[in-house]
VOTOR-481668 format. One record per atom (N, C-alpha, C): x, y, z. Coordinates in steps of 0.1 Angstrom, whole numbers, plus 2048, in hexadecimal, padded with zeros to 3 digits. Layout:
// VOTOR-481668
XYZ
...
***
This chain:
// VOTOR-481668
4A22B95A6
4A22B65B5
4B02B85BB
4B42C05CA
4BA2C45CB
4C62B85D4
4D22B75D4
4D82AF5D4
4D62A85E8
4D02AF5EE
4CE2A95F9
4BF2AA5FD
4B82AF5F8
4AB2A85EE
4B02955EF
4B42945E6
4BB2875E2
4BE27F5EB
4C62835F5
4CD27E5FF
4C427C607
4BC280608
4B0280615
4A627560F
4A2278604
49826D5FA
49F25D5FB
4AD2615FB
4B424E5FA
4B324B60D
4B9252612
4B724D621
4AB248623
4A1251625
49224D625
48E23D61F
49523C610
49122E60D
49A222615
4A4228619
4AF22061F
4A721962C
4A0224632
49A21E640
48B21963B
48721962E
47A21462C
47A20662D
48520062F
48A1F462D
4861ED641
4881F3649
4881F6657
47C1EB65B
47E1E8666
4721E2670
4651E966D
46A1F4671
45C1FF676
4531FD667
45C20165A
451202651
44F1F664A
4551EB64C
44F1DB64E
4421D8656
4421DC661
4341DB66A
4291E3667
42E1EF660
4211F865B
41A1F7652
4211EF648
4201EC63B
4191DD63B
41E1D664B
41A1C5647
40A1C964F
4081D5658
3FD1D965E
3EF1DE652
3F51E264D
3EC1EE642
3EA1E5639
3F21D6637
3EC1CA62D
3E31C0634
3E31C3642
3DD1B8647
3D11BF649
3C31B6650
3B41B764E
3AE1C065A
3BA1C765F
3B71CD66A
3B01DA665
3A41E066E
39E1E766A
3A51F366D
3A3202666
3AE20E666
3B1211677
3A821067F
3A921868E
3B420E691
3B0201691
3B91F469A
3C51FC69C
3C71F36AB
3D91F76AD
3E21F56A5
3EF1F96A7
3F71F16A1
3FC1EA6AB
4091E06A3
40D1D36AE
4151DA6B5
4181D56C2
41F1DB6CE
42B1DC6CE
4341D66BE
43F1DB6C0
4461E26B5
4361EA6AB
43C1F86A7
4482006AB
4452076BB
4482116C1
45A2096C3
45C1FE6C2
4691F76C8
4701FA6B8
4671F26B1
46E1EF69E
47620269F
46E20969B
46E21769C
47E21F6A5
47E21A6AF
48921D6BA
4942136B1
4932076AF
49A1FD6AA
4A420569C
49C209693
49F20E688
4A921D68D
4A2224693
4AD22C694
4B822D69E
4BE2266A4
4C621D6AC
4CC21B69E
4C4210697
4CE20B68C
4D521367F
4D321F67E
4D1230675
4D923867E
4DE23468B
4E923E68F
4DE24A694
4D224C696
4CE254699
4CE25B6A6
4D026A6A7
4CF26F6B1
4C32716BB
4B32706B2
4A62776B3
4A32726AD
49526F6B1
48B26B6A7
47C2766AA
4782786A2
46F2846A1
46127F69A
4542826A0
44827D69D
44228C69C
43F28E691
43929B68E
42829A686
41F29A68E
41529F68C
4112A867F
40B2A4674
4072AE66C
3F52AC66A
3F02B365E
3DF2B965C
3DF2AB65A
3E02A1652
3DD29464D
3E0287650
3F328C651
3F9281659
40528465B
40D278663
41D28366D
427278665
431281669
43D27D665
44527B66D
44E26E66A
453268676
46526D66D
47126F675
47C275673
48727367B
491272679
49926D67C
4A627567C
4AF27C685
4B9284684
4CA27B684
4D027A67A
4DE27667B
4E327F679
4F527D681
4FC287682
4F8295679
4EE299684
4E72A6686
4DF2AC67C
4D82A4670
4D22A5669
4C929C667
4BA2A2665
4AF29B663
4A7297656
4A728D65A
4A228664D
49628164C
48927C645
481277648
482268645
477262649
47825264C
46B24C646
46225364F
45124864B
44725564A
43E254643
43325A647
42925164B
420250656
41824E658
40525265D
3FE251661
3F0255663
3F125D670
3E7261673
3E6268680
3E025F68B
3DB25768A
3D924C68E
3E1243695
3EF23F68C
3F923868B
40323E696
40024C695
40A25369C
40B2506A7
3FE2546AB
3F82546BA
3FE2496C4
3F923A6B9
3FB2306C0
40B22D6BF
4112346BA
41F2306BA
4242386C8
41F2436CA
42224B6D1
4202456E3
40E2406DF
40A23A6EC
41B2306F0
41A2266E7
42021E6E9
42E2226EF
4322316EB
4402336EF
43E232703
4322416FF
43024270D
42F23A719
42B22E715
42A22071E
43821D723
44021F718
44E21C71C
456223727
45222F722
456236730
44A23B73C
44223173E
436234747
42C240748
42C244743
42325073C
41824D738
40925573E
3FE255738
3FC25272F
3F424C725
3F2251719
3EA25B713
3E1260720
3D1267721
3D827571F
3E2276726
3E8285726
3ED28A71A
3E6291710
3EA296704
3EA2A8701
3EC2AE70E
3E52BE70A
3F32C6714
3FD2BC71C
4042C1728
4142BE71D
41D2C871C
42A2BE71A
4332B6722
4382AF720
4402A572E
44B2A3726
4532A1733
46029972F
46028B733
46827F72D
46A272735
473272731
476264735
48225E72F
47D252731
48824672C
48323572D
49322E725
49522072D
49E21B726
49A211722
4A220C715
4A4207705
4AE1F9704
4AB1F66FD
4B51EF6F9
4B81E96EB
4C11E96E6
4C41E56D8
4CD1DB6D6
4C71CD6D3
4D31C26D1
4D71C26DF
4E21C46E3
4EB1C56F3
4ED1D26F6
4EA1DD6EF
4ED1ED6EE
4E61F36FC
4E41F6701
4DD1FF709
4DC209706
4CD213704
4CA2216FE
4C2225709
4C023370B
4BD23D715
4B324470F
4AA24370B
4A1247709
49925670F
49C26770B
49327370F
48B274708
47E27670C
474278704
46F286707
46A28D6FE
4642996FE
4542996F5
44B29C6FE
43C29B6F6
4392AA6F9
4362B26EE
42E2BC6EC
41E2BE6E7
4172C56E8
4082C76E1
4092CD6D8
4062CB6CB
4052D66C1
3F72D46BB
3F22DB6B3
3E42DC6AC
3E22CE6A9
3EC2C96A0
3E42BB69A
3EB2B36A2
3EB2B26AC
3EE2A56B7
3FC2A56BC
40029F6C4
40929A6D1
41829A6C3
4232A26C9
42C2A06C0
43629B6C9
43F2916C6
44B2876CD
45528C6CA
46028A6CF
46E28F6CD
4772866D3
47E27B6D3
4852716DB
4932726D7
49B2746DF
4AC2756E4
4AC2686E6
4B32656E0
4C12576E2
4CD25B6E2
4CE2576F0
4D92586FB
4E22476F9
4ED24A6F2
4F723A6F0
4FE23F6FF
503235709
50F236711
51923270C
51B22E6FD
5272296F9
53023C6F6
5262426EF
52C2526F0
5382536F9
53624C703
544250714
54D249711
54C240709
55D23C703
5612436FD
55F24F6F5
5672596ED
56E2596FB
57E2576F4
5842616F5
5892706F1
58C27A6F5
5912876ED
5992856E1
5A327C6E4
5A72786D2
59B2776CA
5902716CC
58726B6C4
57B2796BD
57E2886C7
57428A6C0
57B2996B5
5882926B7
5872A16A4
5942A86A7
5972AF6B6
5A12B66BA
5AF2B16B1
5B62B96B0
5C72B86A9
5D02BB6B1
5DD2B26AD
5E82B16B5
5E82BF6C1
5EA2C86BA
5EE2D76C6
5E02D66D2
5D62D86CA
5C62DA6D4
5C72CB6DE
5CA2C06D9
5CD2B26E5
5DB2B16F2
5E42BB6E8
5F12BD6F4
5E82CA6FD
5E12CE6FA
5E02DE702
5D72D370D
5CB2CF708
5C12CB70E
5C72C271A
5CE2BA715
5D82AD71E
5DF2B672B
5E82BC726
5EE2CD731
5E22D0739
5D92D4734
5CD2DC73F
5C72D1747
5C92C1743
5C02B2749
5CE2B6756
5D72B2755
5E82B175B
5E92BD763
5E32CA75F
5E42D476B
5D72E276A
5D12DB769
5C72E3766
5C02EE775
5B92F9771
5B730277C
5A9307778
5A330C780
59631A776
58E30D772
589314764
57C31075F
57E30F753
57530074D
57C2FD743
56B2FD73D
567305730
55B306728
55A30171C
5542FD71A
5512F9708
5442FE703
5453056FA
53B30D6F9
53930A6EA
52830A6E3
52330B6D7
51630B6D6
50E30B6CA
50330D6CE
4FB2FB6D1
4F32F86D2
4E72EE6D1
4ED2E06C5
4F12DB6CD
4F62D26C6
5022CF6C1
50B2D56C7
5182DA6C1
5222CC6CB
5202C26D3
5292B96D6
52E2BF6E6
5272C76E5
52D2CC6F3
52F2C06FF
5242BF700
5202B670C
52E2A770D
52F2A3701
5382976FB
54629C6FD
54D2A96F9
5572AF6FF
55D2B270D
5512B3715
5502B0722
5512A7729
54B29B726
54728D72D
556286728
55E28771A
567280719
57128971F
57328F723
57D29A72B
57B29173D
57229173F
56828B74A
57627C749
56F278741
57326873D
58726A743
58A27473F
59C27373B
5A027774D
596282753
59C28475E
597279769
58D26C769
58C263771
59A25876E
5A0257767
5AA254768
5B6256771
5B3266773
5BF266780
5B526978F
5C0268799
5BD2687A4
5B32757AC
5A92787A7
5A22857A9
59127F7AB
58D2897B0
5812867B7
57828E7AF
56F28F7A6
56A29679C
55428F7A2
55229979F
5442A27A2
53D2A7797
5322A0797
52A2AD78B
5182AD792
5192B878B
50A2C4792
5032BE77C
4F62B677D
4F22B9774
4E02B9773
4E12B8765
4D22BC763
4C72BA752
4C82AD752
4C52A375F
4D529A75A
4D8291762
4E228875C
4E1283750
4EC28574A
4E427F73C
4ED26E73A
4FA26D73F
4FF260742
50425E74D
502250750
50524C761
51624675E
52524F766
53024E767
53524676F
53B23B76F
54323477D
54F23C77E
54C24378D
558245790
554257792
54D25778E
54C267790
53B26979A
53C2757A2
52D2747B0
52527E79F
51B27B79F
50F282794
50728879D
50129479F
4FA2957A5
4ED2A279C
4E529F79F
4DC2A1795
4D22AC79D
4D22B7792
4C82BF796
4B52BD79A
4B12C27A7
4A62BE7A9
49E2C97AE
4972CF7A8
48F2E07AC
4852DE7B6
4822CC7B3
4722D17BD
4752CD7CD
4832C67CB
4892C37DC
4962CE7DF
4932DB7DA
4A02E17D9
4AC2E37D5
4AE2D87CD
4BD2D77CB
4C22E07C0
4C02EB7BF
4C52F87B9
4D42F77B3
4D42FE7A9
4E73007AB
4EB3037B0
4EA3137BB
4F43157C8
4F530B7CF
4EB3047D3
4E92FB7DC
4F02EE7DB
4EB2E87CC
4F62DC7C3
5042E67C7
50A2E97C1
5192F17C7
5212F27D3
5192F67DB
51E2EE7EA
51C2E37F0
50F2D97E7
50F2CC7EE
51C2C77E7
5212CB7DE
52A2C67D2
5342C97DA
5392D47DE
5442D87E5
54A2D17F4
53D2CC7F8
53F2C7807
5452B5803
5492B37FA
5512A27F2
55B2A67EB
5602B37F3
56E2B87F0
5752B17DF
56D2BA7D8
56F2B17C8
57D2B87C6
5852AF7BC
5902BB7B8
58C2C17AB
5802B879F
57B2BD795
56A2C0792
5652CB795
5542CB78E
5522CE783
5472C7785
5432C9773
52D2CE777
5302D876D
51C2DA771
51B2D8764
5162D1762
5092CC751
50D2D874B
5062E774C
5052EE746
5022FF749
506308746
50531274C
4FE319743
4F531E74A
4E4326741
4DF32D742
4E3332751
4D9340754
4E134475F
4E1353766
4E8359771
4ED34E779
4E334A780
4E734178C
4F033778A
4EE32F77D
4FC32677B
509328779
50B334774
51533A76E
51C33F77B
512344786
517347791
51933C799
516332799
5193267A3
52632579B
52B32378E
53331D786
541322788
53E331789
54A33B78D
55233D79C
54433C7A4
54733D7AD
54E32B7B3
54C31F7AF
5533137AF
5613177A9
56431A7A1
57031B799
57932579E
57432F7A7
5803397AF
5803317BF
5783267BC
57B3207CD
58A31C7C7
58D31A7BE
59A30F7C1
5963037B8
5863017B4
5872F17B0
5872F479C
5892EB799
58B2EC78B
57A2E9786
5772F277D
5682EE77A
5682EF769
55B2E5767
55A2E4758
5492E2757
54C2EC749
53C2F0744
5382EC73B
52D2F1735
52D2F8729
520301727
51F30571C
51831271A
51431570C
50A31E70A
5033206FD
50F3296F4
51432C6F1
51C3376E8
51B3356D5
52033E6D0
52633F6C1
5313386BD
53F3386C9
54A3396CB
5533396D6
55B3346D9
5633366E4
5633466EB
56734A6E5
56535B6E7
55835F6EC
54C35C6E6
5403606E9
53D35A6F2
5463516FD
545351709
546359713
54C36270F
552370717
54637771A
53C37B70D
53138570D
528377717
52336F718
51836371D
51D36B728
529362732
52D36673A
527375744
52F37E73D
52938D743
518390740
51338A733
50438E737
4FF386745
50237E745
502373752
50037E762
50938775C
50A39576A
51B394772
52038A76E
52E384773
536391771
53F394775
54839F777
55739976E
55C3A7767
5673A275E
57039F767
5753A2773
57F39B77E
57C38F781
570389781
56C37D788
56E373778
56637A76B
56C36F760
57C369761
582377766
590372760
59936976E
59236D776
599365781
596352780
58935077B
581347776
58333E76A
58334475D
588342752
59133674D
59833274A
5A432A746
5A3327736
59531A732
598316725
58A318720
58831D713
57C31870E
57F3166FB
57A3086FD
5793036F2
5663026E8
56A30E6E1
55D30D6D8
5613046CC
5532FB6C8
5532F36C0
5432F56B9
5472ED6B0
53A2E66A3
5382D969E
5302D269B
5352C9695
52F2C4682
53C2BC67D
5382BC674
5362AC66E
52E2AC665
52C29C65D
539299656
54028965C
54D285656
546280645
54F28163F
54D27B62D
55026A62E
54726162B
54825762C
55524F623
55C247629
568246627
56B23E61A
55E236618
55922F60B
5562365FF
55423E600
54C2475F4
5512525F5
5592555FB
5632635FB
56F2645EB
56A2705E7
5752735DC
57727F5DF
5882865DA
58C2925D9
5852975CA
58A2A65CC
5832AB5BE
5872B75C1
58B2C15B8
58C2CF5B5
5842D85C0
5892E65C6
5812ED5C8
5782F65C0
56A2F75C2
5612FC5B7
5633085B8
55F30D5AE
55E3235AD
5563235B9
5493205BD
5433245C7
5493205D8
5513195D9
5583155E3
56131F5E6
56C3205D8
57432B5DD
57233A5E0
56633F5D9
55F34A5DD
55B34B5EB
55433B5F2
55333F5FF
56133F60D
567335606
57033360B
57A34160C
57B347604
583352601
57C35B608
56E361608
56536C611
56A367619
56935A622
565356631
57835B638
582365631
58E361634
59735762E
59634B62C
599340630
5A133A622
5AE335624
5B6330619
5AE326613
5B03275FE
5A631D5FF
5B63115F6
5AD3025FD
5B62FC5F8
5B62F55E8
5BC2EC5E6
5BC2E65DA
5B62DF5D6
5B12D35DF
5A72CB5DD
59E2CA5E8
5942C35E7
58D2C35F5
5822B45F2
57A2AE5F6
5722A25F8
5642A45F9
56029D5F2
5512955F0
5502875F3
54528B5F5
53B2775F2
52F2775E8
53226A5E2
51F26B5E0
5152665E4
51B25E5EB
5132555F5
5152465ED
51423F5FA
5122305F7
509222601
50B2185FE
50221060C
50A212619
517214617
51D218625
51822262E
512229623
50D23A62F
50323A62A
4FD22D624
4E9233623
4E823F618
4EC23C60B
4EF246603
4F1257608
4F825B611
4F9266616
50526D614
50E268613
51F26B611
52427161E
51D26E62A
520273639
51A267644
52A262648
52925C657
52E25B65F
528264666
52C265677
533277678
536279681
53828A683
54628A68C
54C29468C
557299692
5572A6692
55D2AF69C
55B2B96A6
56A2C569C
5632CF699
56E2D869A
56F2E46A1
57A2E56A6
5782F16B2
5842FA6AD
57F3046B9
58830C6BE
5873106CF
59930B6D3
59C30B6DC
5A33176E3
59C31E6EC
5A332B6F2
5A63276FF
5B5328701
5BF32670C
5C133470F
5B833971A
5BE34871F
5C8348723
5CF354721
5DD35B722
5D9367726
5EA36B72C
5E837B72F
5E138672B
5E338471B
5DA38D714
5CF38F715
5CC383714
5B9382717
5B5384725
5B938372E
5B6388739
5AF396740
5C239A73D
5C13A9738
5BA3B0731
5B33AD727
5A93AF71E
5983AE723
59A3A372A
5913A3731
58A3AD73B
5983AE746
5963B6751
5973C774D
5973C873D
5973D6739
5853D2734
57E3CD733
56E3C8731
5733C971F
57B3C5716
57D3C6709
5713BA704
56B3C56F5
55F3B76F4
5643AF6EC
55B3A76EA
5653986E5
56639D6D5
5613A66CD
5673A76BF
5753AB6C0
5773B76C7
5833B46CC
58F3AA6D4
5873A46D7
5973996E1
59538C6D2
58B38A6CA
58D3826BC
5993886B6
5963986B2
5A139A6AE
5AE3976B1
5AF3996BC
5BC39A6C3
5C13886C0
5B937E6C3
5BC36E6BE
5BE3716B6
5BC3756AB
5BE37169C
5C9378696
5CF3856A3
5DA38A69C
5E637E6A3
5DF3786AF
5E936F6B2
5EA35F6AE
5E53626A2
5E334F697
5D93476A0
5D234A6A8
5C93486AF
5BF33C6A6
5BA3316A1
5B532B697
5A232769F
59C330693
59032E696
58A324695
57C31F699
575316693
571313685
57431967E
57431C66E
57C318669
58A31E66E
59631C667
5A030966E
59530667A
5982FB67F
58C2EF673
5862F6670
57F2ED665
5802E6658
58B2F1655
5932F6647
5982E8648
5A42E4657
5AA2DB655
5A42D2654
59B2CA656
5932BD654
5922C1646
58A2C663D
5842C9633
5942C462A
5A02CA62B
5AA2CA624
5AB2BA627
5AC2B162F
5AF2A6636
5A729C630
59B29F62E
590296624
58729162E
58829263B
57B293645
56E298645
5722AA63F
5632AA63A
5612AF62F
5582B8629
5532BE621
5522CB623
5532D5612
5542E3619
5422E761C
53D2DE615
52E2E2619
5272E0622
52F2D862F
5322D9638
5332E1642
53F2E5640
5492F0644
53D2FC644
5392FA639
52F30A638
52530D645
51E2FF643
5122FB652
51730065B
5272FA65C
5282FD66F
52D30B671
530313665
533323663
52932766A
51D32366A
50E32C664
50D330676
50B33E677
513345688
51634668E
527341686
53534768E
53B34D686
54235768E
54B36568A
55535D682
55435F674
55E361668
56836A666
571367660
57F371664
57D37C65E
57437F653
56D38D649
568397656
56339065F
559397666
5623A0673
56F39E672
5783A667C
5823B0674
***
């Protein structure tokens, strides 16, 4: 059995312990016949448990027999319960209630949302219901507002990347991006950037979609298609509250990229973010977008690509040798290999996992003249990589290295958040 095989098999029993599979189990012993409901506060126990598991998502998946209920922590999924198809349903009904939703409607996808609560916690609840062959499949986001307390110290950056960042809070100009793919902390690098500039005296604006946390102190204004409120349109209502900083949720298709650009050569400072590989693979997004290489670079300022990775739980963390197969990758991938590096094996602190909680490694690109210039010559981005890397330019990779040497994370780790971004072999 394969070592996270293992790790998935102990979590699983970790949460068998849970409300949810207390009620299933005190259900399935009691005289209730198979159809009967379950009790009304399944659907709560269920939310309860993964609240209490650090979970990001909880995921109800439909299968031929019966579904599996799952749970994603720091960005990896685990299973939890299986249950009947039956069971499902009504767990599902029961969600639906919570956020006012039919229950009749099973063939249409929807979105909701609904708020939670845990102990004194408040949770935010997105729900996503799809149709698949064997029934209604769930997908539920938990949204903590505690996330807006990070500060930027808090999520991974190092001494140089926190002075640069602080410099660009203190005089900042253009457009500031954070780009990775689906999951990658973006959104959290933003809002706590959010967080540092309501502290000074500036009037800050954001265009989003949909809100995902409500800010004191900052106007939110939220996209609405069926009463018009478009992005060009969000952009000048934005602009007429003379902001000195915008921020739009996210930039995705032509038109945002154009509201985005076009905000950021007004004069106001804007902040995004965006699908990319990499900082750099911002450049290519950008221009398929249709954007003109004069208008990126007049636009431009900072973009910080990031990943994130599973911290090594601090209890069950030991050093140990680097293995032949480490150094082999380590060594292909570029990258100095060190002398020792960290494991876990898990313990009751991390739910037998040897990983808790996640931290962000990036790479931070402060344009300069070079890149500019490079720009406004249309150079593609394998080339302007090159050109960082002849200037000690430190990638996402080699920003990983340092945690890994530090005992933060793991190189098998390290590997995950490799897996499609440009490696230093590859230039």
């Amino acid at each position: 059995m394969s070592t996270n095989t293992k790790k998935n098999r102990s979590f699983r029993d970790a949460m068998a312990t849970g409300f949810l599979r207390e009620l299933l189990d005190d259900h399935a012993a009691s005289d209730s016949p198979p159809g009967a409901d379950l009790p009304p506060r399944v659907a709560h126990a269920l939310i309860s448990d993964a609240a209490t598991a650090r979970a990001s998502d909880i995921h109800i998946e439909p299968g031929e027999n019966s579904a599996l209920i799952r749970f994603r922590v720091d960005g990896v999924i685990s299973d939890v319960s299986k249950v009947t198809l039956a069971q499902a349903r009504m767990i599902i009904n029961q969600i639906k209630a919570m956020a006012n939703l039919d229950p009749i409607v099973t063939f249409t996808p929807r979105d909701a949302h609904a708020s939670y609560t845990v102990g004194a916690d408040p949770l935010d609840l997105r729900l996503a219901l799809v149709p698949s062959h064997t029934g209604e499949a769930l997908t539920i986001r938990l949204l903590d507002p505690r996330r807006l307390q990070r500060s930027i110290e808090d999520l991974g950056f190092d001494l140089g990347e926190l002075q640069l960042l602080e410099s660009w809070i203190e005089s900042g100009a253009g457009m500031f991006l954070a780009a990775g793919p689906t999951g990658s902390g973006k959104t959290t690098t933003i809002y706590s950037l959010l967080q540092e500039l309501k502290k000074s005296d500036r009037v800050i604006v954001s265009l989003e979609d949909p809100v995902e946390y409500q800010l004191d102190g900052i106007v939110q204004v939220q996209l609405d298609q069926r009463h018009h409120l478009n992005y060009a349109d969000g952009i000048k209502s934005m602009l007429r509250l003379d902001p000195d900083y915008l921020m739009i949720g996210e930039i995705r298709d032509a038109v945002s990229a154009r509201a985005a650009v076009d905000a950021a050569i007004s004069g106001r400072v804007l902040l995004s973010t965006l699908h990319s590989r990499d900082a750099v693979g911002a450049l290519t997004s950008l221009r398929n977008w249709g954007l003109l290489d004069h208008e990126i670079a007049e636009a431009l300022s900072v973009v910080v690509g990031q990943r994130l990775v599973r911290r090594l739980c601090t209890h069950c963390r030991r050093r140990r040798a680097v293995s032949a197969k480490e150094r082999v990758w380590l060594s292909t991938a570029g990258l100095p290999v060190p002398e020792q590096v960290s494991d876990a094996e898990g313990c009751d602190r991390c739910s037998q996992i040897g990983y808790k909680g996640r931290c962000g490694i990036f790479e931070l690109w402060n344009l300069t003249e070079p890149d500019y210039e490079a720009i406004l010559r249309h150079t593609d981005e394998h080339a302007v990589r090159r050109s960082l890397m002849d200037r000690k330019h430190k990638s996402i990779i080699a920003n990983g290295l340092d945690k890994v040497v530090d005992g933060i994370t793991s190189v098998a780790e390290l590997r995950r958040a490799a897996s499609g971004a440009f490696l230093a072999q590859s230039l």
